[in-house]
C-alpha positions as CSV (number, residue, x, y, z in Angstrom):
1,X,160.8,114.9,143.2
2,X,163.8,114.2,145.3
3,X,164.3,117.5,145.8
4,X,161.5,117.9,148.2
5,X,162.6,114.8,149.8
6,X,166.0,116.4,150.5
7,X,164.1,119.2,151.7
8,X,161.8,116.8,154.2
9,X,165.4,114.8,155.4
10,X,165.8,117.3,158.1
11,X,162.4,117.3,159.5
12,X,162.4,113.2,160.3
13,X,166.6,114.3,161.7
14,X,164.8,117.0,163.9
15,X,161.8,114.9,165.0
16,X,164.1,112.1,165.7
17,X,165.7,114.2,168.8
18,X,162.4,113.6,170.5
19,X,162.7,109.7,171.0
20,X,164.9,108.2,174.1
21,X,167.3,105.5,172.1
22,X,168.6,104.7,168.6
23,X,166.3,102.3,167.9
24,X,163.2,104.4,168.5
25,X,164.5,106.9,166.0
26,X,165.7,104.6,163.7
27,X,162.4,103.0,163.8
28,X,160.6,106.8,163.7
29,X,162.8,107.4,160.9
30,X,162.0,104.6,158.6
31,X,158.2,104.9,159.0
32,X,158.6,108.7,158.3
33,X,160.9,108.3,155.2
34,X,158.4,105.6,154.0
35,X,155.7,107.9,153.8
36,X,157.6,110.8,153.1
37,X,158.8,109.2,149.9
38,X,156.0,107.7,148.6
39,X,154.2,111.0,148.9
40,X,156.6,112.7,147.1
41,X,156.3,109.6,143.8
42,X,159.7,107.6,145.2
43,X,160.3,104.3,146.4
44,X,158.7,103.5,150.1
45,X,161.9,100.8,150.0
46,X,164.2,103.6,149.4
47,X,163.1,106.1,151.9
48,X,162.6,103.6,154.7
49,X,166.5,102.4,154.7
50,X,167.8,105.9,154.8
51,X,164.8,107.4,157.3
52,X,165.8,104.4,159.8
53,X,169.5,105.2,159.1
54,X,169.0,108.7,159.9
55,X,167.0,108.0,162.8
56,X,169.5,105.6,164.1
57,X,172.9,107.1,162.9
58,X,171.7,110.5,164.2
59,X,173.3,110.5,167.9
60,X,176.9,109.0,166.0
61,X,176.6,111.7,163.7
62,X,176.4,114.3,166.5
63,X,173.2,116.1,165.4
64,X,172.1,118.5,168.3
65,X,169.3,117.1,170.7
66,X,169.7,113.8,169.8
67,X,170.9,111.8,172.4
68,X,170.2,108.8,174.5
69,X,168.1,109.2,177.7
């Protein structure tokens, strides 16, 4: 179970690159790992906080293409 969610994490990092600002990813981010994780039988809760971390932390963690515009 949380192995597929692993697996999904870089997906919402990769489609986060596509928004202009942190908080468009972070925002990106929590609905994706909300939905991601509740598919997969975990908590919505749970993947929301660290999808919209993700999405938001992603420019500070220096993951390529994800900068501001």
């Amino acid at each position: 179970m949380y192995f597929k969610a692993i697996l999904l994490l870089p997906v919402l990092i990769g489609l986060g690159g596509c928004l202009g600002n942190d908080t468009e990813r972070g925002i990106a981010g929590a609905a994706g790992g909300a939905v991601i994780s509740g598919a997969t039988g975990g908590s919505p809760v749970t993947g929301a906080v660290i999808g919209g971390a993700a999405g938001y932390f992603c420019r500070d963690l220096n993951v390529p293409g994800c900068r501001n515009e």
